[in-house]
N, C-alpha and C positions, 0 to 999 in steps of 0.2 A: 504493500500500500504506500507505503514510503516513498518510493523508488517512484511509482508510477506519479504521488504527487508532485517531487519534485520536475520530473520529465513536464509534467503541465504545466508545471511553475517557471521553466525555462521558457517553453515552446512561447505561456503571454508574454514573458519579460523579449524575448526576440522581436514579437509583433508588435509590441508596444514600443518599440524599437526602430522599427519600420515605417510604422503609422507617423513616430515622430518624424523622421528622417523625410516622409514624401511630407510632411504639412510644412516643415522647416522650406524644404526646396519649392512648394507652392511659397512659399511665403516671400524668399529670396527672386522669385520670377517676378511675383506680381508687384515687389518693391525700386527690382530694375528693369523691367523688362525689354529695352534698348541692349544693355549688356547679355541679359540670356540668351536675347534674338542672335547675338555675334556670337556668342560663345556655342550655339546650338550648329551655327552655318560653318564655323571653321572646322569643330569639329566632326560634324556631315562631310565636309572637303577633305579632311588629313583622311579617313577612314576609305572614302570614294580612293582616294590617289594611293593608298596603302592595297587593297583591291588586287589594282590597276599595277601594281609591283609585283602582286604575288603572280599574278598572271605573267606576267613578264618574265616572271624567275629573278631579279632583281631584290636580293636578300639585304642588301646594303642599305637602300631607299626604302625598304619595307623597316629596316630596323630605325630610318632617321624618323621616318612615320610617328612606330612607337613611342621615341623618344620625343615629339612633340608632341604627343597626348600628354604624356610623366610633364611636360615643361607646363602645358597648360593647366595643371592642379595645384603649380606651386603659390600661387595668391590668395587661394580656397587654404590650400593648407598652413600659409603662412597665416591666415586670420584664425584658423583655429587652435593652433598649438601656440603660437605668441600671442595671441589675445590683442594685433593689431590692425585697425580698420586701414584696407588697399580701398582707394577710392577707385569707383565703377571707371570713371574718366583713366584714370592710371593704369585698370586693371583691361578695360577694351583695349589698348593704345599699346598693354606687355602683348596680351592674345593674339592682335593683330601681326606684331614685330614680328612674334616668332613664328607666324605663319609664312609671314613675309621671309624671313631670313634661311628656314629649312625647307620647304613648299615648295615656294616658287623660287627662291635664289640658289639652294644646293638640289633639288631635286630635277626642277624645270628648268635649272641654266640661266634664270634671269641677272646672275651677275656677270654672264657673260656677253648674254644679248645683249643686254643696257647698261652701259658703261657708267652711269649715274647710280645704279641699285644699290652695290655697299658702300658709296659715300653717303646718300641719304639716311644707309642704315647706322652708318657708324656717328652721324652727327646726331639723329633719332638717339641714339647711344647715350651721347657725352649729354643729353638734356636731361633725360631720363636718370639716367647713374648721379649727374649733381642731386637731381630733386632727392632721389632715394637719400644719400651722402645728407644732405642737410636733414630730412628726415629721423635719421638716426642719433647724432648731433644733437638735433633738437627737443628729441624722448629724452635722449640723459639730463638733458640742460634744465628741462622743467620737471622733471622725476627726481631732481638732487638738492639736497638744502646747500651743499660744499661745493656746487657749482656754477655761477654764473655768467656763460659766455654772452660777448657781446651779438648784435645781429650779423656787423661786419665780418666777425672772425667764424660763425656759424656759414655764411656765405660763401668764407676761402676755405673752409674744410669741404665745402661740398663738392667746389671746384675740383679741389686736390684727390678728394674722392673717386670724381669721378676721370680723373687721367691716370690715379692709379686702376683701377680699374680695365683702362684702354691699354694701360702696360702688358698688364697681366693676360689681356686677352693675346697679346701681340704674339708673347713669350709663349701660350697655347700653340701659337698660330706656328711658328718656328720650329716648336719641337714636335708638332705633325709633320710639317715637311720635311723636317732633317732624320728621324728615327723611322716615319712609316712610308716616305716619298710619297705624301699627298703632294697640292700644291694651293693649299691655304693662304699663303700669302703669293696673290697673282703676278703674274710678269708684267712686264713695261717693257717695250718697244720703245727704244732711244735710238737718235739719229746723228748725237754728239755725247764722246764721253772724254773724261779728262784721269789719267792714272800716272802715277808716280813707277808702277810694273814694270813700264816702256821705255823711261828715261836712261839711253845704255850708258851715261855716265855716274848713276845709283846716284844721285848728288840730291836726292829729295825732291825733284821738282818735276810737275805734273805735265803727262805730257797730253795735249788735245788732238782728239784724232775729230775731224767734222764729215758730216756731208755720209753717214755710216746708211750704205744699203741692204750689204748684206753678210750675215757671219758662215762661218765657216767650222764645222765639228767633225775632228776624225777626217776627214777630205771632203765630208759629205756637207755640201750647201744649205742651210737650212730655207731659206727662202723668205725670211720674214718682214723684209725689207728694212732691216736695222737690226742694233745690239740689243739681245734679249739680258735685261735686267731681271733679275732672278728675286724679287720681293722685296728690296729695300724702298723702293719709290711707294711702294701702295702701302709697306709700312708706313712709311712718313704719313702719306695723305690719311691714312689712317685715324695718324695721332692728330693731323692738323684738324681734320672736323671734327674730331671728338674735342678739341680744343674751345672751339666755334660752337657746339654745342653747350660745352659746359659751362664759359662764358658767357654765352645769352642767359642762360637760367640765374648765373650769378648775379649781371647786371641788371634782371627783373627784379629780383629778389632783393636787389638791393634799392630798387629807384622804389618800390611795393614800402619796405620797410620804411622810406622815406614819405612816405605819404604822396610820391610822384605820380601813382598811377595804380589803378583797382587790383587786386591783386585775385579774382576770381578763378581764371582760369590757372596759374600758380598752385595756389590754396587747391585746385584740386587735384594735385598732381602727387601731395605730398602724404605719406602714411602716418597715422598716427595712433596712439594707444586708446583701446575700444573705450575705456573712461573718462580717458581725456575727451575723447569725442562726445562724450555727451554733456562734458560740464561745457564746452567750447559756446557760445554765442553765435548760433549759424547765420547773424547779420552781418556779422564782424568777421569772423572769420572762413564764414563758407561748413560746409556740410561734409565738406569732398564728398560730395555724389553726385 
């Protein structure tokens, strides 16, 4: 009798369980339902194109699939285990990137078709990584009686934030290429280069070859009409928009703190702690939703 009560006494505790879990996720649609609309279509798209891999025998782009489903739970589960509110605007704007950046730019080649795709994404990057960076910053900063940073200095850690960040991904990017011969960091096609290699007097000075059509590997001509640069250019341009981007966010952030200019769309960019949120004044500061 024991045995069987308890078996019952799981079986409600399970469904009472469930019941929560779908009234919760009713609750969550009908609260944003702009976001679930995005979040419903990307993930109908990664699944359709995952499919469309298997079919293909394409085990690689089946596996990037998966791993942007895993990427798209992290904002769900970054609010439930840290107990801090991703605002909808920040949280559409991660879902869409990483559709953008796995999807369509490693799966479908759009970083190869549109020469503009990973700069977009990487300055999208440096906006985004400052907001986060000041976000974090600014939980300590109003969570500590022994802390009090200024807004200026919360605004240069967000910056620095978010170029470390850019580092970090670089240095990802490098040791794909160097240890599994991806080619993470793309080539560049140069038509002038300047190398100290060539100078046959070793005397330190650079020597400029111009006017470059075409190189030459092993005997075999490559064709490319120029010197293939092997990732250091798209590095830089890399770090240069992520710069660009981190910059704008700082100097919002700081004309905002100034009282120069509305800070709405800002305010909703940035994460905060789920209590914090609700003592917050949503005229003053925004709702981030």
């Amino acid at each position: 009798m024991n045995g069987c009560r308890n078996r019952e006494e799981k079986r409600e505790r399970r469904r009472k369980t469930r019941q929560e879990k779908r009234e919760k996720t009713i609750q969550e649609v009908k609260s944003a339902p702009v976001l679930s609309a995005v979040y419903f279509f990307l993930r109908v798209a990664v699944i359709a194109v995952m499919c469309l891999q298997i079919l293909n025998g394409d085990y690689y782009n089946v596996a990037m699939c998966a791993l942007t489903l895993i990427l798209f739970t992290i904002p769900s589960i970054i609010e439930r285990r840290l107990k801090i509110d991703v605002p909808n605007v920040l949280e559409g704007i991660v879902l869409v990137f990483i559709f953008a950046a796995e999807i369509l730019g490693e799966i479908n080649s759009f970083y190869l078709k549109y020469t503009f795709w990973d700069t977009a994404l990487h300055t999208t990057t440096g906006f985004l990584s400052a907001a986060v960076g000041y976000s974090l910053v600014d939980i300590l900063n109003k969570n500590s009686k022994n802390i009090n940073l200024s807004p200026f200095y919360v605004a240069f850690f967000a910056f620095c934030f978010s170029m470390t960040v850019a580092v970090m991904w670089e240095f990802i990017e490098f040791f794909m290429d160097y240890f599994f011969l991806t080619d993470m960091q793309k080539d560049t096609i140069l038509h002038t280069i300047s190398t100290v290699e060539l100078d046959p007097t070793k005397s330190n000075r650079a020597v400029v070859i111009r006017n470059i059509t075409d190189v030459t590997v092993n005997g075999m001509p490559l064709g490319l009409g120029g010197y293939l640069d092997i990732g250091l250019y798209d590095t830089m341009k890399d770090m240069g928009v992520t710069f660009i981007g981190s910059l704008v966010f700082s100097i919002f952030w700081a004309l905002y703190t100034l009282g120069k200019i509305k800070g709405w769309f800002i305010l909703k960019l940035i994460p905060k702690r789920m209590e914090e949120e609700k003592k917050d004044d949503p005229e003053k500061l925004g709702d981030g939703k």
